[in-house]
C-alpha positions as CSV (number, residue, x, y, z in Angstrom):
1,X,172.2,85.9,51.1
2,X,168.7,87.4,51.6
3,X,168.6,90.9,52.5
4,X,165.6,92.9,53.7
5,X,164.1,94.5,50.6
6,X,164.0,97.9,52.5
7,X,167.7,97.7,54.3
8,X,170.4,100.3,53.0
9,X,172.7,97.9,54.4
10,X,173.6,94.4,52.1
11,X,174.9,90.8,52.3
12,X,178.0,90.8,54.6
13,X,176.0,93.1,57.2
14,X,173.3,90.2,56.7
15,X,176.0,87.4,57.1
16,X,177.5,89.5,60.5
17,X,174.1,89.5,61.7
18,X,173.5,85.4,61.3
19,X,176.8,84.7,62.6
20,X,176.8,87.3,65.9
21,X,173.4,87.3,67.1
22,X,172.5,90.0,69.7
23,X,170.1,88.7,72.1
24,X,169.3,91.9,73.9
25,X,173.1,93.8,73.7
26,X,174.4,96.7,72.6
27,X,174.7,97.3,68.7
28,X,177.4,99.2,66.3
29,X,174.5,101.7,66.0
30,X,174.2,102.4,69.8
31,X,177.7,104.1,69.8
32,X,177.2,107.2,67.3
33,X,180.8,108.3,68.4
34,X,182.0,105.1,66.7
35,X,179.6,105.6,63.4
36,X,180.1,108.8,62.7
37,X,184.2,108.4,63.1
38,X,184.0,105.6,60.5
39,X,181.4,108.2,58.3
40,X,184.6,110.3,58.5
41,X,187.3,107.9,57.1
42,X,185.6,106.8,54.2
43,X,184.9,110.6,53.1
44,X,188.5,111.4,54.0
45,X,189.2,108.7,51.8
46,X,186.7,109.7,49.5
47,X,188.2,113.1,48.9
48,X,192.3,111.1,49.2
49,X,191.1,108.8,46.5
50,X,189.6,111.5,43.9
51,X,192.6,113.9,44.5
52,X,195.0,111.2,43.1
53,X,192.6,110.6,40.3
54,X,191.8,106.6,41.6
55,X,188.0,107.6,42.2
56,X,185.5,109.5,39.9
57,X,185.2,112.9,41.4
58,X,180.9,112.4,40.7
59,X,181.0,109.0,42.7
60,X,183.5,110.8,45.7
61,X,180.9,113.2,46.0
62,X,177.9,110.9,46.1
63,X,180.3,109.1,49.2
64,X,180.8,112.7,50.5
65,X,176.7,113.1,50.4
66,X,175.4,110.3,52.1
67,X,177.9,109.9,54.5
68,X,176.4,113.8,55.4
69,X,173.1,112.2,54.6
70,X,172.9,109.4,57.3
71,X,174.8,111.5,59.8
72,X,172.1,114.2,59.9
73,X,169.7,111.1,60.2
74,X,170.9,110.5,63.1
75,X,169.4,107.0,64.0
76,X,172.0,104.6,63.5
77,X,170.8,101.4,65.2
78,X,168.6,100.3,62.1
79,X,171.5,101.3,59.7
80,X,173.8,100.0,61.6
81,X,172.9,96.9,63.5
82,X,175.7,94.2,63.9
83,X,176.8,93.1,67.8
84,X,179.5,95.5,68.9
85,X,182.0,92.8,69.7
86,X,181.6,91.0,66.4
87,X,184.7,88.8,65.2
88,X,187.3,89.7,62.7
89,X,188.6,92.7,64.0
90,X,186.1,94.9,63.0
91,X,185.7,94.0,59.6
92,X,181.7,93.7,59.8
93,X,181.8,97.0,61.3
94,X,183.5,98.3,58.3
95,X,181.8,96.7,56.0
96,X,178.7,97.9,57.3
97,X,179.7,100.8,56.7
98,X,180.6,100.4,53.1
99,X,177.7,99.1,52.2
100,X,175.5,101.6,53.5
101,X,177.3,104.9,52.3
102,X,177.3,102.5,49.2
103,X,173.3,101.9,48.9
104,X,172.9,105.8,49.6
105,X,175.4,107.2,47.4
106,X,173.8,104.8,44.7
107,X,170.5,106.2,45.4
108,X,172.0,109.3,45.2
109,X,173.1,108.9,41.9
110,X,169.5,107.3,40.7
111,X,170.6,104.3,40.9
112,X,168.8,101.4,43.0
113,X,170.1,100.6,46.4
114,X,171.5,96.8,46.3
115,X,172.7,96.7,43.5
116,X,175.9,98.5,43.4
117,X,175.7,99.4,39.9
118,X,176.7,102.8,40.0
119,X,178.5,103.0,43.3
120,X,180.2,99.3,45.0
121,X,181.2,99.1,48.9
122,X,184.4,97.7,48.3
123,X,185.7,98.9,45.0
124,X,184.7,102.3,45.9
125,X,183.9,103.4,49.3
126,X,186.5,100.8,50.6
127,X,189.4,101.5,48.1
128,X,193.1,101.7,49.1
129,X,191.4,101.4,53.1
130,X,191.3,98.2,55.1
131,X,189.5,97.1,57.9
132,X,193.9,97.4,59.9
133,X,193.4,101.2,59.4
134,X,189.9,102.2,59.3
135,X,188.6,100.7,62.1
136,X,191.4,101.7,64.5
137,X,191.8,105.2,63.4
138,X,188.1,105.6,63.7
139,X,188.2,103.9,67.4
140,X,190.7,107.2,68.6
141,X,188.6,109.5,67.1
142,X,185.5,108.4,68.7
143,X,187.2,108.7,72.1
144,X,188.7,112.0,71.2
145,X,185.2,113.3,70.6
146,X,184.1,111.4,73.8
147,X,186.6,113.1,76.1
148,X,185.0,116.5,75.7
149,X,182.1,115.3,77.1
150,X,183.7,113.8,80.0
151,X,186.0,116.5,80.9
152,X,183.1,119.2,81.4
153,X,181.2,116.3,83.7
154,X,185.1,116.4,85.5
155,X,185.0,120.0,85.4
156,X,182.1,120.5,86.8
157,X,182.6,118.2,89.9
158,X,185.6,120.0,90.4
159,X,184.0,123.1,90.3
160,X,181.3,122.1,93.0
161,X,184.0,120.2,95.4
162,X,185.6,123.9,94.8
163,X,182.3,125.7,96.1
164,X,182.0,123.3,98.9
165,X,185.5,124.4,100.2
166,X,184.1,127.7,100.0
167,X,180.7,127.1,101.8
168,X,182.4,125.1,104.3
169,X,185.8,124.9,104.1
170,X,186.8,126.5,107.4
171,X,184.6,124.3,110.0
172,X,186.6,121.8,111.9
173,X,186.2,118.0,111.3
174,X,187.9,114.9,113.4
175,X,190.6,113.2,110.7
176,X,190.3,109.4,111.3
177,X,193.2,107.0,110.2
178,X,191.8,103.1,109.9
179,X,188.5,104.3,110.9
180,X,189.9,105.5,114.6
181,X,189.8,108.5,115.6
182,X,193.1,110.9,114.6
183,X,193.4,114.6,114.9
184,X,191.4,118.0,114.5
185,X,191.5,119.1,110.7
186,X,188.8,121.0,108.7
187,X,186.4,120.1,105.9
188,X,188.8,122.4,103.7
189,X,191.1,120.1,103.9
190,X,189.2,116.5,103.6
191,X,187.8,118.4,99.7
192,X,190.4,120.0,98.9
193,X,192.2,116.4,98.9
194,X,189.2,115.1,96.6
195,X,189.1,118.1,94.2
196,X,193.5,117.6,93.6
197,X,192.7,114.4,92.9
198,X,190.0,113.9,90.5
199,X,191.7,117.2,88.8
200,X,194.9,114.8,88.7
201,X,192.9,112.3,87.4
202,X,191.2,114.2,84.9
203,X,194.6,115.7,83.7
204,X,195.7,111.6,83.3
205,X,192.9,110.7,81.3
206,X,193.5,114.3,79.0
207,X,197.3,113.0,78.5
208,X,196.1,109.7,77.3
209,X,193.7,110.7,75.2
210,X,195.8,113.0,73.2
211,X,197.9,109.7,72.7
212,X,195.2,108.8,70.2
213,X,195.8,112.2,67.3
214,X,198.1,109.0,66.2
215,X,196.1,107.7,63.6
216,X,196.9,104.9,61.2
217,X,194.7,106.0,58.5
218,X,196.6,105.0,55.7
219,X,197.9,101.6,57.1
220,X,196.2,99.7,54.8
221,X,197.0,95.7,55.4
222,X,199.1,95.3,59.1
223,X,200.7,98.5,58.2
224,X,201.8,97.9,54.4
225,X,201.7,101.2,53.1
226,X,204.0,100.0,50.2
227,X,200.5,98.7,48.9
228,X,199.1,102.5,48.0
229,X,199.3,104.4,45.0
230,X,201.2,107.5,45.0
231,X,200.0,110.6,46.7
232,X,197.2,108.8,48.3
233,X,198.5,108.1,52.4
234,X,199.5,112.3,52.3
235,X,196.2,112.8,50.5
236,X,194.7,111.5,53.2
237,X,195.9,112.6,56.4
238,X,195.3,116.1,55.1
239,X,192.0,115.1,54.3
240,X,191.4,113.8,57.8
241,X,193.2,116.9,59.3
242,X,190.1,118.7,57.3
243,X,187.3,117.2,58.3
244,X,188.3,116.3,61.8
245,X,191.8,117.5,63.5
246,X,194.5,119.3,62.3
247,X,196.6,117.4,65.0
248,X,196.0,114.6,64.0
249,X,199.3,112.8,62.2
250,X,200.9,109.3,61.3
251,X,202.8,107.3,63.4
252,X,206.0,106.2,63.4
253,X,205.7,102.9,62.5
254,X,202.2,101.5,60.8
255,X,203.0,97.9,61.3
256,X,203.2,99.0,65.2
257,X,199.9,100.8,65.4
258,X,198.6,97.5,63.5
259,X,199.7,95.3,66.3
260,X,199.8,97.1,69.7
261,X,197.0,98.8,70.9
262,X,198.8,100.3,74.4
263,X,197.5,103.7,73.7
264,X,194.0,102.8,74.2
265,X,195.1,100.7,77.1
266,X,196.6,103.9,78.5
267,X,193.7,105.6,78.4
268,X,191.3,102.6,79.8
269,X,193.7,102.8,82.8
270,X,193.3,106.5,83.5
271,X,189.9,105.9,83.5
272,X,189.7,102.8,85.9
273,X,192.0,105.3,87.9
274,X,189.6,108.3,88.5
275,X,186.8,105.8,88.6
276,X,188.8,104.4,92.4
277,X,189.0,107.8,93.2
278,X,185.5,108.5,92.7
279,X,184.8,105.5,95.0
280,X,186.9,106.9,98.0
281,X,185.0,110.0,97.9
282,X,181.8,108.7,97.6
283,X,182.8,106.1,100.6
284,X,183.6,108.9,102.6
285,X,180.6,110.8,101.8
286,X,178.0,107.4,102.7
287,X,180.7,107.0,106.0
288,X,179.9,110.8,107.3
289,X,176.7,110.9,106.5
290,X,176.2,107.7,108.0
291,X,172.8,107.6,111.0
292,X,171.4,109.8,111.6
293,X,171.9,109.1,115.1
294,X,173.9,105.6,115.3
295,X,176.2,106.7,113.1
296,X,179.1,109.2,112.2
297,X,177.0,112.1,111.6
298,X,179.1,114.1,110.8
299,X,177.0,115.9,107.0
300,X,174.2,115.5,105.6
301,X,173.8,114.7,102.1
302,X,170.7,115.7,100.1
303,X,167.9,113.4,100.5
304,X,166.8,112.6,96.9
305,X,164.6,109.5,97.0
306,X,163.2,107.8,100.4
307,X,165.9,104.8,101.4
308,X,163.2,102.2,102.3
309,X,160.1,100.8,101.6
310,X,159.7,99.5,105.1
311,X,161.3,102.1,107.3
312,X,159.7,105.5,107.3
313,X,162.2,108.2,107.5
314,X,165.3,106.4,106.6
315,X,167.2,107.9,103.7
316,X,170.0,106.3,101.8
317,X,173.1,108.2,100.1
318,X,172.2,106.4,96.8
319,X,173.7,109.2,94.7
320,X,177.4,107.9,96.2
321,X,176.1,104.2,95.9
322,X,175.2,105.0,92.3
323,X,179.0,106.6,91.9
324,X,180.3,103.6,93.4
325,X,178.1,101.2,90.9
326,X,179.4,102.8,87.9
327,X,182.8,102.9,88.6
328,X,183.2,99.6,89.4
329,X,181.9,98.8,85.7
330,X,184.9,101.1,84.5
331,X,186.8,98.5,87.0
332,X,185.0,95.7,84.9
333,X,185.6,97.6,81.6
334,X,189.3,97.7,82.1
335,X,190.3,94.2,82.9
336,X,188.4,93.4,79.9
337,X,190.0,95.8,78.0
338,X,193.8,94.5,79.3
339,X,192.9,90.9,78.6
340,X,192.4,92.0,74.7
341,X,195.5,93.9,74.8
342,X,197.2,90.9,76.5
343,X,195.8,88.5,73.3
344,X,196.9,90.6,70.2
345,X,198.7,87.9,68.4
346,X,201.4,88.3,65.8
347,X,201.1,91.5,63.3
348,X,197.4,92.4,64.4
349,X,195.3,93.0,67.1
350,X,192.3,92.2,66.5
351,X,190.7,92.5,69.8
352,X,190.1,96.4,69.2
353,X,186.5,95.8,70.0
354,X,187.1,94.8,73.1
355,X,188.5,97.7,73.9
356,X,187.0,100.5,72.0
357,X,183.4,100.0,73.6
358,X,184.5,99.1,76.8
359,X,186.8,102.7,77.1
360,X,183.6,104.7,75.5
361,X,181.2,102.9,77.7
362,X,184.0,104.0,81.0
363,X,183.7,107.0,80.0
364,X,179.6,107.6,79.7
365,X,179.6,105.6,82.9
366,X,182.0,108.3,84.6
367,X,180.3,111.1,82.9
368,X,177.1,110.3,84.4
369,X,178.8,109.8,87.7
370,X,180.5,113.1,87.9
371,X,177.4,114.8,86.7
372,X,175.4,113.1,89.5
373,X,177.4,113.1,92.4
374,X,178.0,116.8,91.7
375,X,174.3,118.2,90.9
376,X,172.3,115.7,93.3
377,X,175.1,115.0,96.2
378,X,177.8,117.9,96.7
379,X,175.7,120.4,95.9
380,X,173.4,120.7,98.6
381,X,175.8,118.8,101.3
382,X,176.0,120.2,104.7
383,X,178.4,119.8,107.8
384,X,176.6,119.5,110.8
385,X,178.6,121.9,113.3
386,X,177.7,120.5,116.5
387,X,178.6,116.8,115.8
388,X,181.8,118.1,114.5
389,X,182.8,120.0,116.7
390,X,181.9,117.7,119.4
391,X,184.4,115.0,117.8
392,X,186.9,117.3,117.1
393,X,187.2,117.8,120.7
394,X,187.1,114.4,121.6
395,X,190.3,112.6,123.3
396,X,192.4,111.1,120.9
397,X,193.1,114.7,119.7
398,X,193.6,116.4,123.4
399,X,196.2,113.7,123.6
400,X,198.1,114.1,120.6
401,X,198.3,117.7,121.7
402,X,199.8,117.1,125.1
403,X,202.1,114.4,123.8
404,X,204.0,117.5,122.0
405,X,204.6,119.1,125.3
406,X,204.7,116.3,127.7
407,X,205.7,113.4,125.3
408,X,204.7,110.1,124.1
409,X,206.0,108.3,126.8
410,X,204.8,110.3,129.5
411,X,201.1,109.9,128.2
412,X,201.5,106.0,126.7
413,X,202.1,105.6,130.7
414,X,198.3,107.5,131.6
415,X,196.6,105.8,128.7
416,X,198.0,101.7,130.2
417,X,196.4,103.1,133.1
418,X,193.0,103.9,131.8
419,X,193.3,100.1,130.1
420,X,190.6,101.2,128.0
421,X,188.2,103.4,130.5
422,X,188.0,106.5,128.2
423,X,186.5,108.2,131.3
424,X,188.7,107.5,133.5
425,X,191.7,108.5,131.1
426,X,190.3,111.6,130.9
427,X,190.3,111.6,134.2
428,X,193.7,111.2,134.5
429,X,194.6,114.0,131.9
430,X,192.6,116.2,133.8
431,X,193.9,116.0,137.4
432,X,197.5,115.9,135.7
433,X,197.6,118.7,132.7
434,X,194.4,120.4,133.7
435,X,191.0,120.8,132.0
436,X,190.8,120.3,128.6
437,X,187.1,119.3,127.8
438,X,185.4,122.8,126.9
439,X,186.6,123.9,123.4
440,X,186.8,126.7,123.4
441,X,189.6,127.3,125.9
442,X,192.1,127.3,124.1
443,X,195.4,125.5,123.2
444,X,195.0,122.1,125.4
């Protein structure tokens, strides 16, 4: 297999590249979470290996060094440059891997890269590992070190959904129910509905995540552990623990982390959940500030960019649009990631991939929609008084008012005699409970 001379990666990355050609997508090198997590196994192995005296404690350290070596590099997509939803379950990925660390290390040791004469992907940076427990265990901890991104975006919106409440909690709105008009409430209580539930859905995705400190590092073949030498799957964890998480731990049962992959399907649904909650808001938000004069009215949303490139003056609430586009990508994300949860067959799943990227890719899609509709939307949305509290005064309300003094009966019998006239139903309220129209005069 011919290999670019100047490529720290070898023949099986070569092969992975013939057989899964790109043609524009996304490489293993555009997710550094998922790089750098697999940098971290094969050092934890590393350091497991040497302890139990399977690996020369020189060539563990050379491991040790170039994984810390390309990591500081920090520009993975030439490194690293197989399609991220090669075949095999993942075993290009991890091989990748091997032979880079392996071409380094070599290096390292004064070797030349490519010849694996001093340090050998497999033998050495992949011994006692397979592709069952490296590639998985380095899939959680990717979206472990994801979710602290995301859940500062979340914390953020919530924080500004918060300030809104206090800017403007207090002014009176009209509630609708199936778009009709419904009863006087505030703008307190139309956000404080949004920031309960993208706090519930952050807490969700939170709970799921930590799901994934089960790790199967250790797994080896479908969950064989028999297969290890002594000392080494402890070694290991504790190595792991190290470098990355004292919470992480084993799981129960290896051969059922090696076929069931529920735990990032959890966390793909959280996702998918907050992402439909981020659509109701932002449809709420493009519905009030819907006009400016045909329409509801009833805020106005920062105007950001000009809305047409025919119509002077009109402004679109693209930042809610932009929400709404992303999350329906985390929709997209999710049934992909079911169907490969749905396909695991037999004693592996070996769909991971289909999973993995899709959940990271949910969650930098809902990072940069919290972070947007926050900064460029919420932040710099007003009510606009008079249009509220025109509607809040409007006739639906002054009836559901009476109806709790006079009952429903009594006013179903004025509104079949209006059949439709809102005029002349007011009208009718009017010459028979009095004048209700100003207000500001009181209890109606």
């Amino acid at each position: 297999m011919m290999v670019p001379a100047d490529a720290l990666y070898g023949a099986q990355t070569a092969r992975a590249l013939a057989n899964f050609p790109l043609d524009g997508q996304a490489r293993l090198g555009d997710y550094p979470e998922v790089v750098r997590a697999l940098l971290i196994t094969k050092v934890a192995a590393a350091r497991a290996n040497s302890a139990i005296g399977a690996l020369d404690p020189v060539i563990a350290r050379a491991i040790e060094a170039a994984a810390t070596t390309i990591a500081d590099e920090g520009d993975f997509v030439s490194l690293f440059p197989i399609h991220h939803l090669h075949g095999g379950g993942g075993t290009s990925a991890n091989i990748n891997v091997d032979e880079v660390l392996a071409n380094v290390a070599e290096e390292l040791l004064g070797g030349v890269r490519g010849r694996y004469e001093r340090v050998d992907p497999l033998d050495h940076v992949n011994l006692n590992q397979s592709t069952n427990d490296v590639y998985p265990t380095a899939i959680h901890i990717a979206v472990l070190r994801r979710w602290g991104s995301l859940r500062s975006a979340l914390q953020e919106l919530s924080a500004e959904v918060h300030n809104c409440i206090g800017r403007f909690g207090t002014q009176p709105r009209l509630a609708r129910t199936c778009l009709q008009d419904a009863v006087p409430t505030t703008f307190g209580d139309l956000f404080g509905g949004y920031a309960a539930a993208v706090e519930r859905g952050a807490t969700r995705i939170g709970q799921a995540v930590d799901e994934l400190r089960r790790v199967s590092m250790g797994g080896t073949v479908v969950g064989r552990v028999e297969d290890l030498p002594d000392g080494y799957l402890r070694a290991v964890l504790e190595a792991l623990r190290a470098l990355e998480d004292p919470r992480l731990h084993h799981p129960e049962s290896f051969y059922d982390a090696a076929q069931n992959v529920d735990d990032l399907i959890a966390v793909s649904s959280a996702l998918d959940s907050l992402g439909g909650t981020l659509v109701k808001i932002s449809k709420d938000l493009r519905l009030l500030a819907s006009g400016p004069e045909a329409g509801l009215g009833e805020i106005s949303i920062p105007a950001v960019q000009p809305g047409s490139s025919a119509m002077p003056f009109k402004v679109n609430p693209v930042i809610p649009e932009f929400v709404i586009h992303l999350a329906w990508q985390v929709s997209g994300n999710h049934r992909m990631a079911t169907l490969a949860h749905e396909h695991g067959e037999l004693d592996l799943n070996v769909w991971e991939s289909a999973i993995a990227y899709p959940v990271l890719d949910s969650m930098r899609s809902l990072d940069s929609a919290a972070t947007a509709l926050a900064r460029r939307c919420l932040n710099g949305l007003e009510p606009v008084p008079e249009r509220n509290r025109r509607n809040a005064a409007s006739i639906i309300p002054w009836i559901t008012e009476l109806k709790r003094t006079h009952g429903y009966s009594a006013l179903t019998e004025l509104v079949r005699r209006a059949d439709g006239d809102v005029d002349l139903l007011r009208s009718l309220l009017t010459e028979r409970f009095g004048d209700a129209t100003d207000p500001d005069s009181g209890p109606r």
